[in-house]
C-alpha positions as a Python dict, from the first residue, in 0.01 Angstrom:
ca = {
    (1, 'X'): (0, 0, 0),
    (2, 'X'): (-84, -316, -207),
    (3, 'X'): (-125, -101, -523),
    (4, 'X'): (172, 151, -420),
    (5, 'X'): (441, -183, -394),
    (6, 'X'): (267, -363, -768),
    (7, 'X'): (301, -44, -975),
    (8, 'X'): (667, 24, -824),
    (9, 'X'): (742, -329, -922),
    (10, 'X'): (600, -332, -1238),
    (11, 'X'): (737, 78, -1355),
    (12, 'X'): (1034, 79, -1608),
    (13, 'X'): (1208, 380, -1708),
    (14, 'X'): (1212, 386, -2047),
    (15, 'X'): (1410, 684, -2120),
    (16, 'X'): (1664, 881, -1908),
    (17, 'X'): (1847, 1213, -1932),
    (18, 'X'): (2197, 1311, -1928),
    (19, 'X'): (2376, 1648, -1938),
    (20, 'X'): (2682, 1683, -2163),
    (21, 'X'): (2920, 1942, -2231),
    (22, 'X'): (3128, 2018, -2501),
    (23, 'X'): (3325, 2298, -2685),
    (24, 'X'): (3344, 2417, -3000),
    (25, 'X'): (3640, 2289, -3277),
    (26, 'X'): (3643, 1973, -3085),
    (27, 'X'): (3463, 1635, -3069),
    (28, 'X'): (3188, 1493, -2847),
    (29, 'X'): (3065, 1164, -2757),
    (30, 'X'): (2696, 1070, -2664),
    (31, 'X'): (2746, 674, -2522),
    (32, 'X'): (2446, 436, -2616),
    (33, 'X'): (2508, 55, -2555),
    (34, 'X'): (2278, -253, -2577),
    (35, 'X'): (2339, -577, -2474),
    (36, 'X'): (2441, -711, -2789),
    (37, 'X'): (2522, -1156, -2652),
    (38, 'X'): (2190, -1112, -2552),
    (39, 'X'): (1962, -936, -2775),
    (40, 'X'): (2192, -1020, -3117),
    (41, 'X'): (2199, -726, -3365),
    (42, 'X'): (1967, -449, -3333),
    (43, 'X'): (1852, -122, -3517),
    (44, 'X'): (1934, 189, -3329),
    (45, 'X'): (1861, 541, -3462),
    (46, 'X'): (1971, 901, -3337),
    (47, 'X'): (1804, 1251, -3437),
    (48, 'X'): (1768, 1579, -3225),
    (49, 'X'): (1509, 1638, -3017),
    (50, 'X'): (1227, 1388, -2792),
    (51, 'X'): (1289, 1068, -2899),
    (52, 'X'): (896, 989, -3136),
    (53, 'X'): (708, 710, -3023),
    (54, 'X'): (826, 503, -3305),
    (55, 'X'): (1193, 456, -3492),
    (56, 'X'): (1325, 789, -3502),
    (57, 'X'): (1215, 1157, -3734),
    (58, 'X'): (1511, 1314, -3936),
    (59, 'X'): (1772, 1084, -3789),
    (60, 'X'): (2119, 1222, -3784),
    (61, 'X'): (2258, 858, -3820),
    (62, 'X'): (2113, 524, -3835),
    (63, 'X'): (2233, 122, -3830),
    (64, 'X'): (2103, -200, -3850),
    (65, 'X'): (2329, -357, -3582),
    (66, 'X'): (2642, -430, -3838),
    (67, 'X'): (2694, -110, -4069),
    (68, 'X'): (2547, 252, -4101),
    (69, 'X'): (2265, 276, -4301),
    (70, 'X'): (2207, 616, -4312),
    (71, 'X'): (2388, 977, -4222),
    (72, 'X'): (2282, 1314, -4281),
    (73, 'X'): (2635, 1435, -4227),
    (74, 'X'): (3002, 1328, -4221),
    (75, 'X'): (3063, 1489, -3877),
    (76, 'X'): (2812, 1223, -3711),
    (77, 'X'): (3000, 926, -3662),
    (78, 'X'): (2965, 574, -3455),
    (79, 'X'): (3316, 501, -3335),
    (80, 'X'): (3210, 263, -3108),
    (81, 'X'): (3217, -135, -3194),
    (82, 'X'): (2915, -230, -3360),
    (83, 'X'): (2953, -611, -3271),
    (84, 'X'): (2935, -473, -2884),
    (85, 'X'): (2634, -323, -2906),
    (86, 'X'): (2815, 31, -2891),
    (87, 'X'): (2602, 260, -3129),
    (88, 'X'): (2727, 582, -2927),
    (89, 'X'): (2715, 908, -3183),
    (90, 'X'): (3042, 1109, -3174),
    (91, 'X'): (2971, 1458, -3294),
    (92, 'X'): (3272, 1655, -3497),
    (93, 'X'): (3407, 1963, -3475),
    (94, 'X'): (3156, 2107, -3295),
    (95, 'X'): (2987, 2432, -3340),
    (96, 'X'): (2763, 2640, -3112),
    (97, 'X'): (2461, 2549, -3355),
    (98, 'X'): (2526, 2180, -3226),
    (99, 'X'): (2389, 2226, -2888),
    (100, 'X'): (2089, 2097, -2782),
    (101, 'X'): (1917, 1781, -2695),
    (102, 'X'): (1994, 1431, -2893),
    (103, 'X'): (1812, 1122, -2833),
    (104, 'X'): (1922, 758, -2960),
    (105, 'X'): (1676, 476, -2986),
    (106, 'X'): (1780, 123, -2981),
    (107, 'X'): (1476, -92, -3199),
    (108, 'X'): (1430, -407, -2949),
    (109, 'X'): (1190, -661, -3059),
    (110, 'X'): (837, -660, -2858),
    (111, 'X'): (601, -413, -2773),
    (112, 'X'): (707, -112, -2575),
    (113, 'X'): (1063, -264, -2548),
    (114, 'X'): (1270, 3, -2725),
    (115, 'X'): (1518, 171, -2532),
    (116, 'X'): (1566, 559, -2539),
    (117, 'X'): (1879, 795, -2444),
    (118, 'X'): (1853, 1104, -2459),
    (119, 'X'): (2128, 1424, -2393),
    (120, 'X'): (2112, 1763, -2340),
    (121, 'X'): (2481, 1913, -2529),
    (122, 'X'): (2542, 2244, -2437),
    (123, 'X'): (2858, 2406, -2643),
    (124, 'X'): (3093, 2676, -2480),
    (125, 'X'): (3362, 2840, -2702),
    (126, 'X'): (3752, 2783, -2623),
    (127, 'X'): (3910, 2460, -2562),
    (128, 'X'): (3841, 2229, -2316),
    (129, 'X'): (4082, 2179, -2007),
    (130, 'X'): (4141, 1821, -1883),
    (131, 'X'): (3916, 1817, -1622),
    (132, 'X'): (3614, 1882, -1863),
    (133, 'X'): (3769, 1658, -2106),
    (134, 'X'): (3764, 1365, -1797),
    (135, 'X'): (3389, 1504, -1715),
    (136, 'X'): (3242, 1432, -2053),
    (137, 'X'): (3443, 1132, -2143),
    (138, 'X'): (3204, 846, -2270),
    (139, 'X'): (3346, 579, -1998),
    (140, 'X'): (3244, 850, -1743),
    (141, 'X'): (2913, 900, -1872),
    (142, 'X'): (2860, 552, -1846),
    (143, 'X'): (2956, 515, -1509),
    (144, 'X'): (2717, 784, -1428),
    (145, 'X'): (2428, 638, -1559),
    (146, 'X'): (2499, 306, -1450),
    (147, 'X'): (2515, 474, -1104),
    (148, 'X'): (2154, 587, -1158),
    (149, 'X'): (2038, 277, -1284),
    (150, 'X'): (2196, 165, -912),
    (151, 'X'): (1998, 418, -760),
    (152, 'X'): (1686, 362, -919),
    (153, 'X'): (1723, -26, -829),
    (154, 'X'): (1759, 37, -475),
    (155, 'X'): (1483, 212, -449),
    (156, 'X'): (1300, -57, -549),
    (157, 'X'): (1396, -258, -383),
    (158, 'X'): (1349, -57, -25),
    (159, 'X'): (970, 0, -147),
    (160, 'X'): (947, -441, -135),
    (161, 'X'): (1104, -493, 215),
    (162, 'X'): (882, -246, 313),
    (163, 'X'): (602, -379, 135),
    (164, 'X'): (676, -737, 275),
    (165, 'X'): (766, -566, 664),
    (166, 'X'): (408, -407, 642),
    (167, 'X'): (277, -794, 508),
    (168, 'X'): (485, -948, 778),
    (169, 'X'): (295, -715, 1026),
    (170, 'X'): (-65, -730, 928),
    (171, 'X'): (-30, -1110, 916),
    (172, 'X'): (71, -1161, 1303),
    (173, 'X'): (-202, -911, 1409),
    (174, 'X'): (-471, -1124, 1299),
    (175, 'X'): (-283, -1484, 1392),
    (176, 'X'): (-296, -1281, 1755),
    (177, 'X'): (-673, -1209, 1737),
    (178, 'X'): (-749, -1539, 1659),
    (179, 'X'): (-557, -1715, 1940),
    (180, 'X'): (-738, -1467, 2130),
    (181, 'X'): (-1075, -1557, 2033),
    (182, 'X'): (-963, -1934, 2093),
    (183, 'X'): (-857, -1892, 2429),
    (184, 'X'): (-1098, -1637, 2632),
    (185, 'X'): (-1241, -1837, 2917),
    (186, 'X'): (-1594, -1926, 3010),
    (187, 'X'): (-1711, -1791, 3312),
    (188, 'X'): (-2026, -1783, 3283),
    (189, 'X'): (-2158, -2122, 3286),
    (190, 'X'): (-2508, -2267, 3454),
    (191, 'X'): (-2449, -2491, 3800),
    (192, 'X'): (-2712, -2731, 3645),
    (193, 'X'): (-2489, -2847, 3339),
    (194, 'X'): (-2280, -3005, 3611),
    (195, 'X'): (-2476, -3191, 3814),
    (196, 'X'): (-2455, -3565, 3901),
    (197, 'X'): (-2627, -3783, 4100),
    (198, 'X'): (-2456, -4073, 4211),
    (199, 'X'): (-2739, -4326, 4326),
    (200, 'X'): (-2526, -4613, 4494),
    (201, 'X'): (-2375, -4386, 4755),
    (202, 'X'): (-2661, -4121, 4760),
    (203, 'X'): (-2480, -3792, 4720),
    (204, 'X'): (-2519, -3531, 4447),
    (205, 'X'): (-2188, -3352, 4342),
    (206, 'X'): (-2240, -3006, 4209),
    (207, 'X'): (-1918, -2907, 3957),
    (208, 'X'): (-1929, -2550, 3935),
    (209, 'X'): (-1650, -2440, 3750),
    (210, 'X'): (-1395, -2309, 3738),
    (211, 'X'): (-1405, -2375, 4083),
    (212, 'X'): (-1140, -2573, 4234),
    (213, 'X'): (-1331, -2790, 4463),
    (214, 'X'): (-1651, -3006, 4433),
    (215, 'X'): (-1919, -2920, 4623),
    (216, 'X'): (-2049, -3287, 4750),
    (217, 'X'): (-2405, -3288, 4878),
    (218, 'X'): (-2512, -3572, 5109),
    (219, 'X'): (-2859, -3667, 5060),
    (220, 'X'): (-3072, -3858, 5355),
    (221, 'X'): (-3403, -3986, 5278),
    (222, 'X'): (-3647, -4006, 5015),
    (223, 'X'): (-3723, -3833, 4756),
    (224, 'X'): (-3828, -3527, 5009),
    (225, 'X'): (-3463, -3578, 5193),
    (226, 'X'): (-3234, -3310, 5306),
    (227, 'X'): (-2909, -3207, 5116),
    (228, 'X'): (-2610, -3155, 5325),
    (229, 'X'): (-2252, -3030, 5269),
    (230, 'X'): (-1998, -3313, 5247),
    (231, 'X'): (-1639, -3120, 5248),
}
């Protein structure tokens, strides 16, 4: 359970997947955001296909955080404001050879830090109604991954309270065992640890506990006297 609750807390997604839908004659956004206050200006790359383990192979489009670098065609464009971290790629008039899946990476400093998006466009011929347009609107997309990030998070967080509940719950069994062991009786102990002799008044008291009374013993005589009950 131990292992089950460290490797949920120390997973990270590193990638996620979104579908997108577009038609053709018309333009497309894929969103991709980092958190530019924070990180300052980063690379960020986007090419077709799984996102490689490093920068990005054949990239469509490419920027260093304040311009575009690179493009392999005028109908990839980032439309979004570079000095917000938006590096989303807006496809143009799309065609049916445009569907696919698209991946962006954003280069953040560290090992195993970089963040990848990736999108599965599928194309359908005709225009698009309103609805659809609403549907694959880059503020919508957004929302709907931030939901899953939401999701994801809570999830998380469930597997730690029940981590701790299960903690919680191990922990008072054994503070019960010990009090246990602490406070079991002694029953069985011998008459002779609790004998006394007092010599001025010549009677023996025998404590045999836990009884409630003394047994008190009157002894007449010598050494070879007789014991007798005192209640």
């Amino acid at each position: 359970m131990k292992v089950v609750l460290l490797l949920a807390l120390l997973t990270v997604c590193e990638c996620d997947s979104s579908r997108v839908k577009g038609h053709t004659g018309q333009d497309v956004t894929l969103p991709c955001k980092y958190d530019r206050k924070y990180h300052g200006a980063l690379s960020a790359c986007w090419q077709r296909g799984e996102i490689p383990a490093s920068r990005c192979s054949n990239p469509l489009i490419s920027t260093d955080g304040l311009r575009v670098l690179t493009r392999a065609s005028s109908r990839y464009e980032l439309l979004g404001r570079l000095e917000d971290g938006d590096v989303s790629l807006t496809i143009m008039n799309l065609t049916e050879g445009d569907a696919g899946r698209y991946g962006c990476r954003v280069e953040i400093p560290g090992w195993f830090n970089d963040e990848k998006h990736h999108f599965d466009l599928s194309v359908a011929t005709g225009h698009m109604t309103s609805a659809e347009s609403l549907l694959t609107s880059p503020s919508t997309m957004t929302n709907s991954s931030e939901g899953e990030d939401g999701g994801q998070l809570m999830v998380v967080v469930v597997c730690v309270l029940l981590g701790l509940v299960s903690l919680l719950a191990i922990v008072g069994l054994l503070v019960r065992r010990l009090k246990l062991l602490h406070t079991v009786p002694r029953q069985h102990r011998h008459i002779s640890d609790s004998v006394r002799f007092n010599p001025t008044s010549s009677t023996l008291q025998l404590h045999a506990q836990p009884a409630a009374v003394d047994n008190i013993y009157q002894m007449d005589g010598g050494e070879g006297g007789v014991y007798e009950n005192c209640p």
